[in-house]
C-alpha positions as CSV (number, residue, x, y, z in Angstrom):
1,X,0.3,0.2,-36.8
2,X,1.4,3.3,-38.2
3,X,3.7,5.4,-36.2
4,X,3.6,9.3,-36.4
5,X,6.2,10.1,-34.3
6,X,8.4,8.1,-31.4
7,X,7.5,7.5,-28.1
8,X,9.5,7.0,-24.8
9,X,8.6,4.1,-22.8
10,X,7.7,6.2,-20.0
11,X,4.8,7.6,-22.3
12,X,3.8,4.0,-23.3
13,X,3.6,2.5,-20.5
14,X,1.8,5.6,-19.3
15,X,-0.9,4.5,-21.7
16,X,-0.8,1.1,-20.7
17,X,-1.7,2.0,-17.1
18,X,-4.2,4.5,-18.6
19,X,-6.5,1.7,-20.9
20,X,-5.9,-1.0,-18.1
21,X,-7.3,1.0,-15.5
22,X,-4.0,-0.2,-13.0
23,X,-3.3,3.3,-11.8
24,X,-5.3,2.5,-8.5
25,X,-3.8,-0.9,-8.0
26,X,-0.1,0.5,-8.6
27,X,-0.9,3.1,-5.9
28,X,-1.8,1.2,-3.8
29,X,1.1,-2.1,-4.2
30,X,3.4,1.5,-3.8
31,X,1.5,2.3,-0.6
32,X,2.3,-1.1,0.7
33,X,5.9,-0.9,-0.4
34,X,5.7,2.0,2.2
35,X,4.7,0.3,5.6
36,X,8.6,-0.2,6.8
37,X,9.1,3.0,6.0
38,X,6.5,4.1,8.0
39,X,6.7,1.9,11.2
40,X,10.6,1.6,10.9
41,X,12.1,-1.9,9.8
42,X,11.8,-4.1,13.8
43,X,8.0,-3.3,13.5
44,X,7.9,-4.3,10.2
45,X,9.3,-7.1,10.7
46,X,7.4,-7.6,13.5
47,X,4.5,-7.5,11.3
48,X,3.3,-9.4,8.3
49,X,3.8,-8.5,4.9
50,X,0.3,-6.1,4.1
51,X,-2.0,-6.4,1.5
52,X,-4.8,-4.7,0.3
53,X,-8.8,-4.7,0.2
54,X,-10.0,-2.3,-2.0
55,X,-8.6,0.8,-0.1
56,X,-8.2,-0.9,3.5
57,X,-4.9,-2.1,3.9
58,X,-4.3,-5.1,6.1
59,X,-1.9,-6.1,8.3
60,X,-0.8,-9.4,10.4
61,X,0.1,-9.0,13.4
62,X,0.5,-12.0,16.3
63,X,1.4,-9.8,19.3
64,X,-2.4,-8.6,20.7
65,X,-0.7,-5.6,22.4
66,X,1.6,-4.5,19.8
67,X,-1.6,-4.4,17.8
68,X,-3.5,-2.8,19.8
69,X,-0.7,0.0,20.1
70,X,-0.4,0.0,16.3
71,X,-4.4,0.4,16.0
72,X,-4.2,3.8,18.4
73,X,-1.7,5.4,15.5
74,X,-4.1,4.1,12.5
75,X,-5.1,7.3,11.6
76,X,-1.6,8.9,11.8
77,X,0.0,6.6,9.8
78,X,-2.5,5.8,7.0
79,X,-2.1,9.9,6.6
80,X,1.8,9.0,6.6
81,X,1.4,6.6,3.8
82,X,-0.6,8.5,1.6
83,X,1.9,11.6,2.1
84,X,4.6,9.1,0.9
85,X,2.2,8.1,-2.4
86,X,1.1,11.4,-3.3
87,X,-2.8,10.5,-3.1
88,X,-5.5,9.4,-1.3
89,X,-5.4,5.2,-1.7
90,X,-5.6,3.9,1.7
91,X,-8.7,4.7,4.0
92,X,-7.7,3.0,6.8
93,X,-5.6,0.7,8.2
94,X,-6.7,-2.7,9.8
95,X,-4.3,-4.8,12.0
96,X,-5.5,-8.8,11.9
97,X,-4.7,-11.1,14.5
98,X,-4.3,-14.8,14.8
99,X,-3.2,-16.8,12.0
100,X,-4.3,-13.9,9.2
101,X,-2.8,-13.8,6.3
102,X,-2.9,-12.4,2.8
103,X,-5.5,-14.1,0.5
């Protein structure tokens, strides 16, 4: 491969993320990075780690009133998280009980 002129590795892996189609995924693992940030770090930890399903993000949690509470502000922080990401990747957010746990 014949180079024309030098690239950064900011602007190759730019590309990467461009012919792999991962810009979606990457928002969205940086959207997750985001839920202690949004909840605070007891919650959080109080909470299991989320994951994502398509653009739902999941979340353990054991206590059925502390989810419940957490469901009420759904919409408030899923707006949160997106502010942090700087686009739209999460819908909505779902809080799992019992023994639920990423896939």
């Amino acid at each position: 491969m014949k180079r024309c002129h030098p690239q950064s590795i900011r602007e190759v892996l730019e590309q990467v993320v461009e012919q792999c189609d991962l810009k979606e995924e990457l928002l969205r693992r940086r959207a997750v990075a985001q839920w202690p940030n949004i909840v605070g770090p007891q919650l959080a930890a109080a909470t299991g780690k989320p994951w994502t399903r398509g653009s739902v993000m999941m979340v353990a949690v054991h206590n059925a009133p502390l989810r419940n509470e957490l469901a009420m502000h759904r919409t408030r922080m899923t707006a949160a998280i997106n502010s942090l990401v700087g686009a739209k990747v999460i819908s909505d957010i779902r809080f799992i009980g019992g023994n639920a746990t990423q896939p």
